[in-house]
C-alpha positions as CSV (number, residue, x, y, z in Angstrom):
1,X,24.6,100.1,-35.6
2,X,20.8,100.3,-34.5
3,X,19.1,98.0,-31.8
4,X,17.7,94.7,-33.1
5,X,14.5,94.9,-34.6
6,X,11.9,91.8,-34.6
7,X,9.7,91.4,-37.6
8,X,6.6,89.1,-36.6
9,X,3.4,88.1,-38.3
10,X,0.5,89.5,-36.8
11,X,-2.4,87.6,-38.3
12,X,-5.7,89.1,-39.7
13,X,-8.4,87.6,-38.9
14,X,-11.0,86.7,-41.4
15,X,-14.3,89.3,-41.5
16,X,-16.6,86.3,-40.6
17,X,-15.0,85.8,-37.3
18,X,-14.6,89.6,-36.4
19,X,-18.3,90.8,-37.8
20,X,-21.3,90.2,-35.3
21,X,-24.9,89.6,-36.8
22,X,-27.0,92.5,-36.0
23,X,-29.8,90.2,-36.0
24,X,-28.5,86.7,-34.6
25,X,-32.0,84.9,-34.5
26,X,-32.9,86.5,-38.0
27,X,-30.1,84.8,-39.4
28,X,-30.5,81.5,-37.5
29,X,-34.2,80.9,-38.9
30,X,-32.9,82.0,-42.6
31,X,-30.1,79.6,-42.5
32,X,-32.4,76.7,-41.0
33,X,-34.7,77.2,-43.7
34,X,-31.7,77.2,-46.7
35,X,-30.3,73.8,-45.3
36,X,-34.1,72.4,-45.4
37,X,-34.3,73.6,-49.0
38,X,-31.1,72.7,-50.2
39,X,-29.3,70.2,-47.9
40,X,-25.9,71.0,-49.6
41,X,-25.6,73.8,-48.6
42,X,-25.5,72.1,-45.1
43,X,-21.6,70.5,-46.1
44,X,-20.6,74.0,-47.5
45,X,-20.9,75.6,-44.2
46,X,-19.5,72.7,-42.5
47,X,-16.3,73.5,-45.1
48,X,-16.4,76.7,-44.0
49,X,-16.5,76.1,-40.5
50,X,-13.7,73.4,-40.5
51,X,-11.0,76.1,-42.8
52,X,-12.2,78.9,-40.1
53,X,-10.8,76.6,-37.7
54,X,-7.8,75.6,-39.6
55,X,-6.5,79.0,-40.0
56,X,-7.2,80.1,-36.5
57,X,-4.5,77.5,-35.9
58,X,-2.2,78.1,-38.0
59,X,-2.1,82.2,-36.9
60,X,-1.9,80.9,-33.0
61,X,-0.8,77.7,-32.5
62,X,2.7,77.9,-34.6
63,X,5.2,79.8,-33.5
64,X,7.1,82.3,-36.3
65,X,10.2,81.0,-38.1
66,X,12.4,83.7,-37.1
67,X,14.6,82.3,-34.8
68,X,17.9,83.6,-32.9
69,X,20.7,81.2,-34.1
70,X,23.2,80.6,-31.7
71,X,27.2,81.9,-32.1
72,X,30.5,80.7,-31.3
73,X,32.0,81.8,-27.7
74,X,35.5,81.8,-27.5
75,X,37.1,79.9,-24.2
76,X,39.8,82.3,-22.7
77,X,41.3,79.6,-20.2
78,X,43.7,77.6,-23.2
79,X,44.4,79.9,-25.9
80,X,46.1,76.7,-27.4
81,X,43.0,73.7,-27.4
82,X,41.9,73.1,-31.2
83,X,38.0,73.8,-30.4
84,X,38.0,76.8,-28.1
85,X,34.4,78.1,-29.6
86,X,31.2,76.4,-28.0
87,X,27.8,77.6,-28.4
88,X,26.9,80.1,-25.6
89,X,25.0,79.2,-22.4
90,X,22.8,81.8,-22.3
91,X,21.4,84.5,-24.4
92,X,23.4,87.9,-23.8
93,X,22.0,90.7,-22.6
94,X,23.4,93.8,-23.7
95,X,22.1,96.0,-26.4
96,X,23.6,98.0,-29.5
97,X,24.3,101.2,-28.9
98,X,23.0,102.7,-31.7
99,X,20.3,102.8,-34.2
100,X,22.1,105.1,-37.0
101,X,23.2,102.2,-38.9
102,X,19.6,101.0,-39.3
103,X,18.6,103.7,-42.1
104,X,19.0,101.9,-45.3
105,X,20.1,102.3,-48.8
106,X,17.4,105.2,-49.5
107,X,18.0,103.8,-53.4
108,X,16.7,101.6,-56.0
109,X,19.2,99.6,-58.0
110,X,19.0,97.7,-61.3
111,X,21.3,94.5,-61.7
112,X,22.5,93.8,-65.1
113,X,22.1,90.2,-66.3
114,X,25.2,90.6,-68.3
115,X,26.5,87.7,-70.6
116,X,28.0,85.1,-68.3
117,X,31.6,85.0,-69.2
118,X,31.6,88.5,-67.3
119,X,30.9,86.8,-64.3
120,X,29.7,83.4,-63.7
121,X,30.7,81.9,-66.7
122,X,34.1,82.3,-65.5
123,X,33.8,80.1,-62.7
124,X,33.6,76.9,-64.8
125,X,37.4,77.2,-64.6
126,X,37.6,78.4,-61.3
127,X,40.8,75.8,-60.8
128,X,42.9,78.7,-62.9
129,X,41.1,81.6,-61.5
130,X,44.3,82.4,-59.2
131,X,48.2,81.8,-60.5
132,X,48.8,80.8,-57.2
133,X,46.2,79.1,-55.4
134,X,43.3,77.0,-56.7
135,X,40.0,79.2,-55.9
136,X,37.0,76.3,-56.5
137,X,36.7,76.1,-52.5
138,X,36.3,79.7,-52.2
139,X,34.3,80.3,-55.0
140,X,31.3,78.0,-53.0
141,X,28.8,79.7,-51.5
142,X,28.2,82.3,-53.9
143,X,31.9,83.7,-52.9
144,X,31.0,82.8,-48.5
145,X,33.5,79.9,-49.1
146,X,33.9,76.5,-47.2
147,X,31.6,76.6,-43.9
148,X,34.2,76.6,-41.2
149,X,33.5,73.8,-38.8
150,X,33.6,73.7,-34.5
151,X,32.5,77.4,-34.9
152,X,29.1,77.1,-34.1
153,X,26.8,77.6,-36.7
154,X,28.0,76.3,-40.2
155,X,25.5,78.5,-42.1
156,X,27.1,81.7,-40.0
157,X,31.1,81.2,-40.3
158,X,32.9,80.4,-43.2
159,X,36.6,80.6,-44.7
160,X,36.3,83.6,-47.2
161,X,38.8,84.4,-49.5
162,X,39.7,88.2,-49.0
163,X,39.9,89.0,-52.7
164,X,35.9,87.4,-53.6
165,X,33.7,90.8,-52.2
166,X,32.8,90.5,-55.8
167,X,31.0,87.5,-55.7
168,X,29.6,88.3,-52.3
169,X,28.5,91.6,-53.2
170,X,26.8,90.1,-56.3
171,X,24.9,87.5,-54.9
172,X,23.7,89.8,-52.1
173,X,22.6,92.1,-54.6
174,X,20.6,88.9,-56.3
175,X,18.3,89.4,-53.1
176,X,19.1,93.1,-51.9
177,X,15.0,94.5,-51.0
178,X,16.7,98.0,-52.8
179,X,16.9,95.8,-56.5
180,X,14.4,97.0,-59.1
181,X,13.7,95.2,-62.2
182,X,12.6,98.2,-63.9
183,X,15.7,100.2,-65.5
184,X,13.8,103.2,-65.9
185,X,12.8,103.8,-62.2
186,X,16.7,102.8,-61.2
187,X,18.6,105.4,-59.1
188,X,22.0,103.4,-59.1
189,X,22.7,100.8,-62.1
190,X,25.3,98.0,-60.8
191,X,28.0,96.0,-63.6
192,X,28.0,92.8,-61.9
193,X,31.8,92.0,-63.6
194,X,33.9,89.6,-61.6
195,X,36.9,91.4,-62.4
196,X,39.3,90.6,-59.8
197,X,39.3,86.7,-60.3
198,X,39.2,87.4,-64.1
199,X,42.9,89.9,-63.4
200,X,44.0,87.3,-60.7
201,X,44.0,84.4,-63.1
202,X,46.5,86.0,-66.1
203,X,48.8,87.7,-63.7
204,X,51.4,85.4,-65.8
205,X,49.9,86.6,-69.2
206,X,52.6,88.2,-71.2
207,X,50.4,89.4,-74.1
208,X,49.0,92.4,-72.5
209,X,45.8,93.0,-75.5
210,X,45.3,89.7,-74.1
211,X,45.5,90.9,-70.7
212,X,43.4,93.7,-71.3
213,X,40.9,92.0,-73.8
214,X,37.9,90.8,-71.2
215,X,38.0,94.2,-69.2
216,X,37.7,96.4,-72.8
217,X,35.0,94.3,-74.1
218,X,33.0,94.7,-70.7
219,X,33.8,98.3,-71.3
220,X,32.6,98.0,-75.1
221,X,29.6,96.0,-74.4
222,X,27.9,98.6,-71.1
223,X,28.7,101.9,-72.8
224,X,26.4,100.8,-75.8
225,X,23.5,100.0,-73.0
226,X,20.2,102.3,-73.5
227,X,20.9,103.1,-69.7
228,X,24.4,103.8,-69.7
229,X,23.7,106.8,-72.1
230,X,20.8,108.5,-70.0
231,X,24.1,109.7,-67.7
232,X,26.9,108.5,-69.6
233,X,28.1,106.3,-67.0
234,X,27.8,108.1,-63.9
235,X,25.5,106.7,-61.7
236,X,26.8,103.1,-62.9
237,X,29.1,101.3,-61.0
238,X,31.6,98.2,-60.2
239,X,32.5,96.4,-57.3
240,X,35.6,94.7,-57.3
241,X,37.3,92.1,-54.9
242,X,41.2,93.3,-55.7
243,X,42.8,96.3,-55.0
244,X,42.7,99.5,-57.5
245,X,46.8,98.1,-58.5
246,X,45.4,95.3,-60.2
247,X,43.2,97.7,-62.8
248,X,45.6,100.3,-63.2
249,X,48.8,99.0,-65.0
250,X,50.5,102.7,-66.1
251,X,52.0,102.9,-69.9
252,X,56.1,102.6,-69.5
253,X,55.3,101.4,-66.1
254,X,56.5,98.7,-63.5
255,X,54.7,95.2,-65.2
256,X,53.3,93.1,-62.1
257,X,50.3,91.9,-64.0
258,X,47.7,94.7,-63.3
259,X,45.3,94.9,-66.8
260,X,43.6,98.8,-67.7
261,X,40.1,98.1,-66.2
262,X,40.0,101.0,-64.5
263,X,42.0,103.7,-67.1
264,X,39.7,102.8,-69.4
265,X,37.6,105.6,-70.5
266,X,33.8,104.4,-69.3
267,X,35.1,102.9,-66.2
268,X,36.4,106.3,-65.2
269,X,33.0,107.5,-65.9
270,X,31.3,105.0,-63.7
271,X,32.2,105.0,-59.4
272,X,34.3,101.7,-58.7
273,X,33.9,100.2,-55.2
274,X,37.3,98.0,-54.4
275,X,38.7,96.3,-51.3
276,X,41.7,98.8,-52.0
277,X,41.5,102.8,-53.8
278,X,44.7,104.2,-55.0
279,X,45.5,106.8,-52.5
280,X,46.5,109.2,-55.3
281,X,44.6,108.8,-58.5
282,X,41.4,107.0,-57.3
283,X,38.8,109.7,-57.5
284,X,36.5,107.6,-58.8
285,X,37.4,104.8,-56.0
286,X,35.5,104.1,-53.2
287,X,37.0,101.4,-50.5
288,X,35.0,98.5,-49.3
289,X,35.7,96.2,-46.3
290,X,37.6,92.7,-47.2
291,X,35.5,90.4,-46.1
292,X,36.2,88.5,-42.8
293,X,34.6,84.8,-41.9
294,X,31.1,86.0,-39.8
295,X,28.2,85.9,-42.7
296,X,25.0,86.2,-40.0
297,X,21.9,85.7,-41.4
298,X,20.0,87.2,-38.3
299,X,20.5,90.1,-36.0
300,X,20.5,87.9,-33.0
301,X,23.7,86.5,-34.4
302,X,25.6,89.7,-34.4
303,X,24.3,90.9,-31.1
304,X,25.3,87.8,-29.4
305,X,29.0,88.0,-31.2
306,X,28.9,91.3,-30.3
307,X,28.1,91.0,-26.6
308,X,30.5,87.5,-26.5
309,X,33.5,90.1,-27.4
310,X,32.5,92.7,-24.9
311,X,32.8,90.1,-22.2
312,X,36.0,88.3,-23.8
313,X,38.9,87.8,-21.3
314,X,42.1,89.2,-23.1
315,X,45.8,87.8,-22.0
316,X,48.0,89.7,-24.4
317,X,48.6,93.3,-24.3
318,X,49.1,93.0,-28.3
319,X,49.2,90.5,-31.1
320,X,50.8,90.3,-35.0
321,X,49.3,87.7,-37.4
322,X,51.2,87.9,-40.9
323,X,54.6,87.0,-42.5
324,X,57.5,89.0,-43.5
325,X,57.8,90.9,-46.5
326,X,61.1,91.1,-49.1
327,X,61.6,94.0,-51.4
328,X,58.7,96.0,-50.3
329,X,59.7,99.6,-48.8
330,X,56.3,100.0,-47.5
331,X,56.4,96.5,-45.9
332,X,59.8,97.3,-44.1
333,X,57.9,97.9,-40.5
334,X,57.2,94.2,-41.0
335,X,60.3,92.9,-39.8
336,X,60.7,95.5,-37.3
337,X,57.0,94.1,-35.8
338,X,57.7,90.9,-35.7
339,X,61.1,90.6,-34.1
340,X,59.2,93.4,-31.1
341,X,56.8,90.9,-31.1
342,X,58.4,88.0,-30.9
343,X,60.9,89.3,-27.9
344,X,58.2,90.6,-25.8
345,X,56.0,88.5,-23.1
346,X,53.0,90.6,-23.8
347,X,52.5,90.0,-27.9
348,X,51.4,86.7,-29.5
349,X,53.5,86.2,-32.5
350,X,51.3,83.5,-35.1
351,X,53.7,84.1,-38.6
352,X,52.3,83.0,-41.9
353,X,54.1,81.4,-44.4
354,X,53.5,79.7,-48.0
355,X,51.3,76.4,-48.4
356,X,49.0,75.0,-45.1
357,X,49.8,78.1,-43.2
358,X,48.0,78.5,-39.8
359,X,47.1,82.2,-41.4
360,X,44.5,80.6,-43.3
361,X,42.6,78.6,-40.3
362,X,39.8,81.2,-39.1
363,X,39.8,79.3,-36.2
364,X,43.6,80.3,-35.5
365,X,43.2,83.9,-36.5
366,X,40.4,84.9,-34.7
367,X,41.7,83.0,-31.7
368,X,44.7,85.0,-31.4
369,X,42.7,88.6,-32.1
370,X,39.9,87.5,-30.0
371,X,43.0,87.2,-26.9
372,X,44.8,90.4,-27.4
373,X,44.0,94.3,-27.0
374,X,45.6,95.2,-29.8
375,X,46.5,94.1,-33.2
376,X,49.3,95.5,-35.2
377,X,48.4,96.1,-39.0
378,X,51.5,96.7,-41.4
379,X,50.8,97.1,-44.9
380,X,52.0,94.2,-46.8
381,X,51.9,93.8,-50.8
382,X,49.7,96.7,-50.7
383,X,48.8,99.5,-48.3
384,X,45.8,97.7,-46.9
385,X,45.2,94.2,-44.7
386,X,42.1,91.6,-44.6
387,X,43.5,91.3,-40.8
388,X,42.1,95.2,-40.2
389,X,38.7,93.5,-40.4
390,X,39.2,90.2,-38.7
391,X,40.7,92.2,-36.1
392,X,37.4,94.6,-35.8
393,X,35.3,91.3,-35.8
394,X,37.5,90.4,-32.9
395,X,37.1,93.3,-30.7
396,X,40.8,94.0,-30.8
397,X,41.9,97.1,-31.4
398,X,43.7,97.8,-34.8
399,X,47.1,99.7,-34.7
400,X,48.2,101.5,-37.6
401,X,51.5,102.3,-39.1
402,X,50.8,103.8,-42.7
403,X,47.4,106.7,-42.7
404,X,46.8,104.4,-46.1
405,X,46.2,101.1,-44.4
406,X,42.6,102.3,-43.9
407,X,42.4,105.8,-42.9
408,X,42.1,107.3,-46.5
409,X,40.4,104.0,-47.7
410,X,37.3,103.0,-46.0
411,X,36.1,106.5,-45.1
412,X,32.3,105.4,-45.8
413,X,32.6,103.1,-43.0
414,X,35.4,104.2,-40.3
415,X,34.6,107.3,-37.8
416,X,36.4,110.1,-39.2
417,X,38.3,110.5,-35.9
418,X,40.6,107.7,-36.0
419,X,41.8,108.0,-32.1
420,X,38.1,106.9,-31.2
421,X,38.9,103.2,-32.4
422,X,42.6,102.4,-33.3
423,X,46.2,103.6,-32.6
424,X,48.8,105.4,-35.2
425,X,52.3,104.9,-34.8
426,X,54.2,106.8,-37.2
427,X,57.4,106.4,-36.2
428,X,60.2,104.6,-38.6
429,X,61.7,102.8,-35.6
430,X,58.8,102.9,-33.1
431,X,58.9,101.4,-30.0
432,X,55.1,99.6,-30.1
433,X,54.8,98.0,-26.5
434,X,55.9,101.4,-25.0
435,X,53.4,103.0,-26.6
436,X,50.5,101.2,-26.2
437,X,51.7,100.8,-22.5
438,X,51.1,104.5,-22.5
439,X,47.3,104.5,-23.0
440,X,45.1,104.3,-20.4
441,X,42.5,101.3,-19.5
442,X,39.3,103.6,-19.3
443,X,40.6,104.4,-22.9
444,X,40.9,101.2,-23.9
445,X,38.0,100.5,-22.4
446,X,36.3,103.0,-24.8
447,X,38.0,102.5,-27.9
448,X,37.4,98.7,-27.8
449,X,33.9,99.2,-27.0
450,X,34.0,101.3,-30.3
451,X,35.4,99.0,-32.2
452,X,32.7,96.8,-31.6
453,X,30.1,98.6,-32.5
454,X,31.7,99.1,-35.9
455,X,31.0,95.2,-36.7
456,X,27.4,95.1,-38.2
457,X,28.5,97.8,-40.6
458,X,31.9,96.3,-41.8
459,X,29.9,92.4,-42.2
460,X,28.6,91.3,-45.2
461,X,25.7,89.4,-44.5
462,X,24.6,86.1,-45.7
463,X,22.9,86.6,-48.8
464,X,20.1,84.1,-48.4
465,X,19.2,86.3,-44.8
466,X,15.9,88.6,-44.5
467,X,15.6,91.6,-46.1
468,X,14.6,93.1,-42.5
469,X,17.7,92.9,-41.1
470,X,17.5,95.5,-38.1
471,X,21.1,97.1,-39.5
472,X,22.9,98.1,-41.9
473,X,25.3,95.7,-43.6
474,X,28.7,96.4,-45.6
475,X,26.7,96.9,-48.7
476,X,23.5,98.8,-47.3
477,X,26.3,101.5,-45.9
478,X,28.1,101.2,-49.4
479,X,24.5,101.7,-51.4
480,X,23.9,104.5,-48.9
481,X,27.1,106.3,-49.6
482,X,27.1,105.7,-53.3
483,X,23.9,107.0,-53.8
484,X,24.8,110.5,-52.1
485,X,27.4,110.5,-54.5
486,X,26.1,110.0,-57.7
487,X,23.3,112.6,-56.5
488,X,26.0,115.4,-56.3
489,X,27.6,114.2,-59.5
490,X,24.5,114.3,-61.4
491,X,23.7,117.7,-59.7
492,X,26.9,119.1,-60.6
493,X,26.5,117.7,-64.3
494,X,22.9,118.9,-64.7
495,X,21.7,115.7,-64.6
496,X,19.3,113.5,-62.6
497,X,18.0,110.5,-64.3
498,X,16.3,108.5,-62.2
499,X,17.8,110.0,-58.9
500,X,15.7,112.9,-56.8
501,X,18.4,115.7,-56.3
């Protein structure tokens, strides 16, 4: 995370107000004279004179239009009172502390327009884009969602989905200052296929060429690309809001509605960026944050968040935010979690359920994280959690009980030391408020104040924000990454294309 940086105008002013005459009286006579000769020439230079003026003005007298937006505080005195985030009374005063995150992408990368039913086109029916919820709210925004109200800014907070960094990642990449609209000077070429909502909405689909048929024509239609055959693929890439199950159903395997996106020949060729990498067979993978509710548009924005978690009052030693899990061996800890939880005076217990569950009010969520120390995260349907990065945005620190929940997934963006920022308890029948009673406050101290300096580089920005951010976002760190990558791959291949290796 670097220290902010402000961008401001610095005006140039015009050469007649900065040149002096060499001869001033010289010039007075010769003027004089002209005006007698040609009396137009008198309204020209009082033009002149009047636009001088004018843009003197407009340099000086207005101010720039960069402006620190104000973020939500949260109110530690009533954990319970509907509206506990206000805008904050004064402007906080600590800095980052550090600038590392600040180097960009390093990369140019072309967008390709690709026919619409790839992506946007499938958003005309975005009321079937999910078997189980209706995703036209979420899909707003350019994937940001419903602004989320009584949290401050409603251009800043919003109620994401945690399967849309597809749509997020796409519209960023719309604006992104590393986007070249020349192919041939490319260094990274991005396949901007909605692929998740596209698997999420024929989950139910029993035909499985069907299944199959959008993700094999995608694969079809970029392989025959002029660009794809300069490398064959390998320094193209996806970016997908599901996890790596979802693109991976096995021949004579389990059937839970997962298409071949990603065994399919080019896609294996290309690197895929997913919210989720299979652990095992995802060499190709590279994990990506889910994307929590804070979309900042400025700097100032995630400073102030930053600084308002640093100072947060927190009542509850640890919290568990999620529901229990049936048939699931790797979501067995669950229940374990939630009964320690729920007969213990230090945890705050808030359990999800189907329908209008309080799990899907930011407000709710961030209000228990934003109280507690810790936050337990069990692995659920899958090995990872959404909650990993609510609780990060939170300033509470994440407590592991599978290496898989995000140790060997978002290695682009976690400190390889895990004990700097989170807890593992690998115990089958652990005793959790025992153990984190064990750890020390000046550690605490420390590993919370790491955890928020991981924010800037685990948000996804607003897409519509300045391309002189200060820092680099969740998609500057992934552009970053990816580009190293495809480098050595091309290096290894012979290759280079565009890329300087």
């Amino acid at each position: 995370m670097s220290s902010r940086k402000h961008s401001s105008l610095s005006p140039v002013r015009p050469a007649s107000e900065t040149e002096t005459f060499k001869d001033k009286d010289a010039h007075v006579a010769a003027t004089s004279t002209l005006l007698l000769l040609k009396p137009h020439f008198k309204y020209a230079l009082y033009l002149f004179f009047f636009l001088s003026i004018w843009f003197v003005l407009l340099f000086f007298w207005f101010p720039s239009d960069k402006h620190p937006v104000s973020s939500p505080i949260v109110q530690s005195s009533n954990i319970d009172v509907q509206n506990q985030w206000a805008e904050p009374e004064e402007k906080a005063p600590v800095e980052p502390a550090t600038k590392a995150a600040a180097e960009k992408t390093g990369a140019l990368v072309y967008v390709y327009e690709l026919p619409a039913k790839f992506n946007v086109g499938l958003l005309k029916e975005c009321d079937r884009l999910n078997v189980y919820t209706n995703m036209c709210p979420h899909v707003a925004n350019g994937g940001l969602g419903q602004p989320v109200s009584g949290m401050g800014s409603n251009t800043t907070w919003f109620a994401t989905h945690q399967f849309i960094a597809e749509m997020i990642f796409h519209a960023r990449m719309e604006n992104h200052p590393s986007r070249t609209r020349r192919p041939e000077k490319a260094d990274l070429f991005y396949v901007p296929f909605y692929g998740g909502l596209h698997a999420s909405s024929k989950f139910r689909e029993s035909d499985l060429a069907a299944r199959d048929a959008l993700a094999v024509e995608l694969a079809e239609y970029i392989s025959r690309q002029r660009w794809w055959k300069r490398n064959h693929g390998a320094d193209h890439f996806l970016a997908l809001g599901r996890t790596a199950w979802d693109f991976m159903r096995a021949d004579g395997g389990t059937d839970f509605g997962a298409n071949r996106l990603l065994r399919l020949p080019p896609v294996k060729n290309m690197s895929v960026l997913t919210v989720e990498r299979h652990p095992w067979e995802g060499s190709n993978q590279y994990g990506i944050p889910y994307p929590s509710y804070f979309h900042p548009s400025t700097s100032d924005e995630v400073l102030t968040w930053q600084n308002r978690m640093r100072r947060q009052s927190r009542r509850h030693l640890f919290s568990f935010v999620g529901a229990p899990r049936t048939g699931v061996e790797k979501a067995a800890i669950r229940d374990k979690i939630i009964q320690q939880c729920a007969e213990s005076t230090r945890c705050r217990l808030l359990k999800c359920g189907s329908g209008a569950s309080q799990c899907h009010e930011p407000t709710q969520v961030l209000n228990v994280m934003t109280q507690s120390q810790f936050c337990l995260q069990a692995a659920g349907d899958s090995f990872t959690r959404r909650s990993t990065f609510d609780s990060i945005l939170s300033g509470c620190i994440p407590v592991f009980f599978s290496p898989h929940t995000a140790y060997s997934q978002y290695s682009w963006f976690l400190p390889a030391d895990h004990k700097t920022y989170s807890v593992f308890i690998g115990d089958e029948n652990p005793r959790i408020e025992a153990e984190l009673l064990k750890i020390p406050n000046d550690q605490i101290q420390k590993m919370r104040s790491r955890v928020i300096d991981l924010i800037p580089n685990l948000t996804y920005i607003h897409p519509n924000s300045s391309s002189d951010f200060g820092f680099a976002d969740a998609i500057d760190v992934a552009l970053g990454k990816l580009t190293e990558v495809v480098k050595s791959k091309l290096r290894r291949r012979g290759g280079g294309g565009g890329l300087t290796v």
